[in-house]
C-alpha positions in Angstrom: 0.0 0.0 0.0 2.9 2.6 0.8 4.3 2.0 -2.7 1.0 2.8 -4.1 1.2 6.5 -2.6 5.0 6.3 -2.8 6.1 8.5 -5.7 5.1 11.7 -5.7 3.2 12.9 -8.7 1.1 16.1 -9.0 -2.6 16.2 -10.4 -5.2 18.7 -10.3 -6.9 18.3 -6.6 -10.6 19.0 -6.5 -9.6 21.3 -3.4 -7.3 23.7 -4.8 -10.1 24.2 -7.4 -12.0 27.4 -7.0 -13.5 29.8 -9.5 -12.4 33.5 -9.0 -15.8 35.7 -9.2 -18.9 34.0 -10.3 -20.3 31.6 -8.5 -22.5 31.0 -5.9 -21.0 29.9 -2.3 -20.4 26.5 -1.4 -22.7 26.1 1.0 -25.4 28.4 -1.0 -25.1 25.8 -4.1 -25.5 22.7 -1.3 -28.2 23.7 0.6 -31.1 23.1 -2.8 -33.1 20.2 -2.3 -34.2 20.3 -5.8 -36.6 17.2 -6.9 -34.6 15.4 -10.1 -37.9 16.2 -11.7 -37.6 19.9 -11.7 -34.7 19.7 -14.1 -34.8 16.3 -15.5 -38.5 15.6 -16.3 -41.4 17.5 -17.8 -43.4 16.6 -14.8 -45.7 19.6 -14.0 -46.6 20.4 -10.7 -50.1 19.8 -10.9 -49.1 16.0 -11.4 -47.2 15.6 -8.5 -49.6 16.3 -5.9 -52.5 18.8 -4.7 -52.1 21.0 -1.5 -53.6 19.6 1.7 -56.5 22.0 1.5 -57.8 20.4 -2.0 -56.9 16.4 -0.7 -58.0 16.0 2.7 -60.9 14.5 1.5 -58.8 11.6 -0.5 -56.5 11.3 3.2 -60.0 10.5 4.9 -60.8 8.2 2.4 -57.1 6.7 2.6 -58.4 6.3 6.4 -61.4 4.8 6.3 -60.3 2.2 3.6 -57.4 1.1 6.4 -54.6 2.3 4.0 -53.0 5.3 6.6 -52.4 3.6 9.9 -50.4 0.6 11.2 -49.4 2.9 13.6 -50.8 1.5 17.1 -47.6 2.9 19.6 -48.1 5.8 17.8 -49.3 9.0 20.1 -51.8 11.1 18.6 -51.7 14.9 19.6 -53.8 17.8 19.4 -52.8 20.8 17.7 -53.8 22.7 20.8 -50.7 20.3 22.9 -48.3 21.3 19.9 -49.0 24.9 20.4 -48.1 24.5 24.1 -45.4 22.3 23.3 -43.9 24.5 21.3 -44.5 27.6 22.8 -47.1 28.8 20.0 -44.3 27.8 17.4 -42.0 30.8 18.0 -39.8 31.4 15.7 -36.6 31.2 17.9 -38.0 27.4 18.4 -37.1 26.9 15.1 -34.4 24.0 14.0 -34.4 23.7 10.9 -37.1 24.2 7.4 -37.6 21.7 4.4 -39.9 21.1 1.4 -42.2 19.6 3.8 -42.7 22.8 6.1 -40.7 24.1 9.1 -39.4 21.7 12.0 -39.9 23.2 16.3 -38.0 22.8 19.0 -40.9 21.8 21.9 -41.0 20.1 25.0 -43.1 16.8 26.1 -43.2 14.5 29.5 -41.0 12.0 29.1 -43.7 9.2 30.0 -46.8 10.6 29.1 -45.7 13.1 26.0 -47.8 15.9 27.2 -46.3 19.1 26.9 -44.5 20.4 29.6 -42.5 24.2 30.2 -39.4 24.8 28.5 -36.2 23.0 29.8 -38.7 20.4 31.5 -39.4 16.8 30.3 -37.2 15.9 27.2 -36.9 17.8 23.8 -38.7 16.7 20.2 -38.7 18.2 17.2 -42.0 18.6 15.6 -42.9 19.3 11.4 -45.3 21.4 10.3 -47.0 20.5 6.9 -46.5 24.1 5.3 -50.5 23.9 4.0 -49.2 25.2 0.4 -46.4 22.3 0.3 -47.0 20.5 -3.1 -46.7 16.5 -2.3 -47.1 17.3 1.9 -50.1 15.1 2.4 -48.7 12.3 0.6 -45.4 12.8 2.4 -47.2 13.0 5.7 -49.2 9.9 4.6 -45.8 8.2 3.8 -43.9 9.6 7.0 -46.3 7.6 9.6 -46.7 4.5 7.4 -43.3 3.9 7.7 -42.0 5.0 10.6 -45.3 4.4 12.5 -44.3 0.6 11.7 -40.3 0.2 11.3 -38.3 0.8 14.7 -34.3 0.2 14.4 -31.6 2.1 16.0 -30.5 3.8 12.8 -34.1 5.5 12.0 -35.4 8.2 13.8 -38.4 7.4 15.9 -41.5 8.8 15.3 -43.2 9.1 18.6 -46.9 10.8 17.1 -48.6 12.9 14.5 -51.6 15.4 14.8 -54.1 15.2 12.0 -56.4 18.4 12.6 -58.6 20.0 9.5 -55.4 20.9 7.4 -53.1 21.0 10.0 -50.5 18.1 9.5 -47.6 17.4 11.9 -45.1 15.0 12.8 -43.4 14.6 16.1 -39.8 12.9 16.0 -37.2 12.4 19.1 -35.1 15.5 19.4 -31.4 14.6 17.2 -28.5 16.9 19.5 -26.3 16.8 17.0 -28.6 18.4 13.6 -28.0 17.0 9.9 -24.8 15.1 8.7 -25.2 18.2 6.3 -24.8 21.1 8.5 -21.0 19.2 10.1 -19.8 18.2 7.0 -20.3 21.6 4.6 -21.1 24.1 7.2 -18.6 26.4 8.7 -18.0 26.9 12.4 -19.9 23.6 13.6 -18.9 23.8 17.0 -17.4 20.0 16.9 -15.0 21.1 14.5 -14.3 19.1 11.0 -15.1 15.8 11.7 -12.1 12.8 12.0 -11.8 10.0 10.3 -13.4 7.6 12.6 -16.0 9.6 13.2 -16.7 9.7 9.6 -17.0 5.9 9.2 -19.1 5.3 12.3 -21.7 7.8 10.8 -21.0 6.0 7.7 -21.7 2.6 9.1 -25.3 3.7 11.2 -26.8 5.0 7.7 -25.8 2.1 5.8 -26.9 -0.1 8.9 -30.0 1.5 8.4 -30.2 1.3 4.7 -29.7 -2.6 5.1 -32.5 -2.7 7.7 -34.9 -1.2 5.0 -34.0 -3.4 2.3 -34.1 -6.7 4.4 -37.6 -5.6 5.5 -40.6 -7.7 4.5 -41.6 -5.3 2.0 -38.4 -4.4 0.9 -38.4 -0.7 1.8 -36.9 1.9 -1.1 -35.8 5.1 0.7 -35.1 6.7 -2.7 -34.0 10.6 -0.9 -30.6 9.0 0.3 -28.3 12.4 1.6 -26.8 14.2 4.1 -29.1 16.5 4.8 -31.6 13.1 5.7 -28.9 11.7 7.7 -29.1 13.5 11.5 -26.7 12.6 14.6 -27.5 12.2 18.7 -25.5 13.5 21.2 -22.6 10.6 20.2 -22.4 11.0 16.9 -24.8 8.0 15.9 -26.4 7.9 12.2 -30.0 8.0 11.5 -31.9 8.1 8.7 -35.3 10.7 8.5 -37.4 11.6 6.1 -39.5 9.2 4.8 -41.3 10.8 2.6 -40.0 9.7 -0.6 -40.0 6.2 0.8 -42.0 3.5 -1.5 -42.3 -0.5 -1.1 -40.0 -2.2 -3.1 -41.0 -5.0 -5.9 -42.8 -7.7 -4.9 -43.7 -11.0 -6.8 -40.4 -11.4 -7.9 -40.3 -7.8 -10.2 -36.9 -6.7 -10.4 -38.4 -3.0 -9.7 -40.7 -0.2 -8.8 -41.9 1.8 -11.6 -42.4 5.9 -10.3 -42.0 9.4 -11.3 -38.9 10.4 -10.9 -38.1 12.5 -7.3 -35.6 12.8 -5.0 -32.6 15.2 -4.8 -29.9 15.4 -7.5 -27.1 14.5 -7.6 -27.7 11.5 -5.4 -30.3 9.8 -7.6 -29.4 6.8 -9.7 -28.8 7.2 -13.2 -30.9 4.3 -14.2 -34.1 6.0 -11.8 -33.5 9.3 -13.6 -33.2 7.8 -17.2 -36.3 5.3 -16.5 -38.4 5.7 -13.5 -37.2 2.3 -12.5 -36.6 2.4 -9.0 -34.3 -0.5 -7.7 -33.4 -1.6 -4.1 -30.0 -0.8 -5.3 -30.9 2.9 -6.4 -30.5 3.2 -3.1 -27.0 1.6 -2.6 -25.7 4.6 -5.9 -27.4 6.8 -3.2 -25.0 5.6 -0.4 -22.3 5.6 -2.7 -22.4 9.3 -3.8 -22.4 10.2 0.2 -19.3 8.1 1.0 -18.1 10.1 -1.1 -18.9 13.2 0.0 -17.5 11.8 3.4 -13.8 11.1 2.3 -13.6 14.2 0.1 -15.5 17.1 1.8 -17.1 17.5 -1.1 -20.9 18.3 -2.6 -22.3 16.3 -4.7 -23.3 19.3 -6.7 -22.1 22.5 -6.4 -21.6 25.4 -9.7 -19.2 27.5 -7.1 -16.8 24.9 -8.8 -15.4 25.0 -12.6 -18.1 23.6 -14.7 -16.1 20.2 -15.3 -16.2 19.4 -11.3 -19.8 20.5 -11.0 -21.0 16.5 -10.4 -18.8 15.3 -7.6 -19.2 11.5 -9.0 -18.3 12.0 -12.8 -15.5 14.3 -11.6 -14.2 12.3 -8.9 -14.4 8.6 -10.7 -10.5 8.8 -11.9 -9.3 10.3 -8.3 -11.0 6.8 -7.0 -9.5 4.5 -9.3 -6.3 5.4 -9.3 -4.1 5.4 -5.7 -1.6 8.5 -6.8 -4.6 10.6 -7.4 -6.8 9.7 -4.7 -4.7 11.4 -1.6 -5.9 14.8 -4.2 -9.8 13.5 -3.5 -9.6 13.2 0.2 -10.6 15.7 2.6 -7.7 18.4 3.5 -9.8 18.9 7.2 -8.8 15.1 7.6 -4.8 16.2 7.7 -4.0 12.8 6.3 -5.1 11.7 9.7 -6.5 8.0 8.2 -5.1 4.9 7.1 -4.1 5.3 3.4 -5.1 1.3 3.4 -8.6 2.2 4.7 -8.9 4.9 1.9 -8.2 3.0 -0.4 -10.7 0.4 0.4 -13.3 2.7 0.9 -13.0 4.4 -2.7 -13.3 0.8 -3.9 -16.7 0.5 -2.1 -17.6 3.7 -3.7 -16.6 2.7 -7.0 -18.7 -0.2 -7.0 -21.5 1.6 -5.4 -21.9 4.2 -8.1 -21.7 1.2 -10.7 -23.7 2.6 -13.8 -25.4 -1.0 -13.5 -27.7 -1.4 -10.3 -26.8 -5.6 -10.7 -22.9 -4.5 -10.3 -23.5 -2.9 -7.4 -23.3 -4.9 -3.6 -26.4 -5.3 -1.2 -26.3 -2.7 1.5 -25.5 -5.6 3.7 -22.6 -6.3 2.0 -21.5 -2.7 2.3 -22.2 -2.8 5.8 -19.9 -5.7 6.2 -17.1 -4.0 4.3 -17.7 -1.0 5.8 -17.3 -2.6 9.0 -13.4 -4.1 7.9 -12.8 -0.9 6.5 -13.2 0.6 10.3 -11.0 -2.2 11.8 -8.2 -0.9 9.6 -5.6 1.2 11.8 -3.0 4.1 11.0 0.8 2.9 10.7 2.4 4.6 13.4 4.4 6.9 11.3 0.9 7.6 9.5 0.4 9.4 12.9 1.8 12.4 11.9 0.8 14.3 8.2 3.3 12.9 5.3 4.7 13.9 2.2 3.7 12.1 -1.1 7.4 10.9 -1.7 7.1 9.0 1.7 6.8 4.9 1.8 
């Protein structure tokens, strides 16, 4: 391995790459969640969905016909304990706002989940259905028929909803630590740039979760794989949210799910955007493109770089292939502070990951399992300290 990044040799890095001028900020350009089908289809908005307002009447059908809730744990609140909880909504309650509507800091008993004063009980965080969001019923819909049912240690828990005229909300255990996003892109996270081994553990809960959903009876697509979806506790441990992209996978032996193409770009699979096939393993190209972002530091889209480097995974594809080049992809933050071994590997499992065919791609058990080797792989003692490219 040492004589794979023994000679030193100089190639463009993706890091050193910044346009002078134009150009929208890093973190500007990351922070769209734009659908694929707002660039990539001709989709109108009218087809993909009907504000809440116009389709509660189809949602109490939905109910009545048994098709919402397998949700029996499931708490339901009032809209008048949500106010209370959190404290009318204020805006410095705030954590954080989506497609889907804004998301409140509020405070609940810890045994009974009614709402309690500030600083008492234990913290959730609860979404509002903005009532103009296009798809938010259908999302809510999807949001508490999945995680109403599904409990593993790598999902959030859902611990209730409130279904009131048009109000629609969701209330989820309070994640410490925010969005994957907001450590690995924003500046001034007050954990600093996150280490190596930090980065693979949070690697290893998403994919853990991943794995759960596709070993599930119904075979569970997730199909809005990313970083901003991915949100940390207190230690650091992964779990996916947002279900509200999630559909069943193919049953009857079909090889695939046939849908209109959404999700976020950049992390979609090319065969989903080409087709509307939607495989189990669109979710694995998914995984794939945020290891990625994990080892470099990198977007998966971002036009504040040259036009050539704007799709992290067409750009980055030689870096991963080759070992000279690859030390050029990893994150700078990471001050050669890894194995090079473990690197290595790990753009491997990338590589097959974003495999242009889903069949050449592993099961997200399999990545789980290399993932897991990958993590067991220590730093050479004279890796310990940040090395030249002419050193063995």
């Amino acid at each position: 391995m040492g004589g794979c990044f023994g000679s030193p040799v100089k190639h463009l890095s993706p890091h050193d790459s910044r346009p002078s001028g134009a150009g929208r900020s890093a973190e500007k350009a990351g922070s769209r969640n734009i659908p694929v089908s707002d660039r990539l289809s001709s989709i109108s908005s009218t087809t993909l969905g009907q504000s809440v307002g116009s389709s509660i009447g189809n949602f109490e059908d939905a109910c009545l016909q048994g098709q919402i809730l397998e949700v029996p744990n499931l708490r339901i609140f009032t809209f008048a304990e949500l106010k209370s909880a959190t404290r009318n909504f204020k805006p410095e309650t705030v954590l954080g706002e989506g497609g889907f509507g804004r998301v409140y800091k509020g405070w609940v008993d810890k045994k009974t989940l009614n709402p309690t004063k500030s600083g008492v009980g234990i913290i959730v965080a609860v979404k509002k259905l903005n009532p103009e969001s296009v798809q938010g019923l259908e999302e809510w819909q999807s949001e508490v028929n999945f995680l109403g049912r599904l409990s593993h240690p790598n999902l959030v828990k859902l611990l209730g909803y409130c279904w009131e005229d048009t109000e629609l909300l969701l209330v989820y255990e309070y994640m410490a630590r925010g969005s994957l996003e907001n450590h690995l892109f924003r500046k001034g996270t007050a954990s600093g740039p996150l280490p190596w081994e930090r980065r693979l553990k949070i690697a290893i809960g998403a994919a853990r979760g991943l794995a759960f959903l596709h070993a599930s009876e119904r075979k569970v697509i997730y199909r809005d794989f990313k970083a901003s979806n991915i949100l940390l506790d207190l230690d650091f441990n992964a779990k996916l949210s947002d279900f509200g992209l999630a559909k069943n996978g193919p049953i009857g032996g079909q090889s695939h799910v046939t849908t209109r193409v959404m999700g976020t770009e950049g992390y979609a699979a090319p065969e989903y955007i080409a087709t509307g096939h939607l495989y189990v393993k669109s979710d694995v190209y998914g995984f794939g493109v945020l290891l990625l972002e994990l080892l470099s530091g990198l977007r998966a889209l971002d036009d504040s770089r040259p036009s050539a480097q704007y799709v992290l995974v067409d750009f980055a594809r030689p870096f991963l292939a080759d070992c000279h080049k690859l030390i050029d992809l990893m994150d700078p933050r990471l001050g050669r502070k890894y194995p090079l071994k473990a690197a290595q590997q790990a753009a491997q499992l990338i590589l097959s990951c974003i495999s242009v065919d889903p069949k050449g791609r592993p099961s997200m058990k399999e990545v789980v399992e290399i993932l897991e080797q990958i993590a067991e792989i220590k730093r050479r003692p004279k890796e310990s300290k940040p090395r030249s490219l002419s050193q063995d």
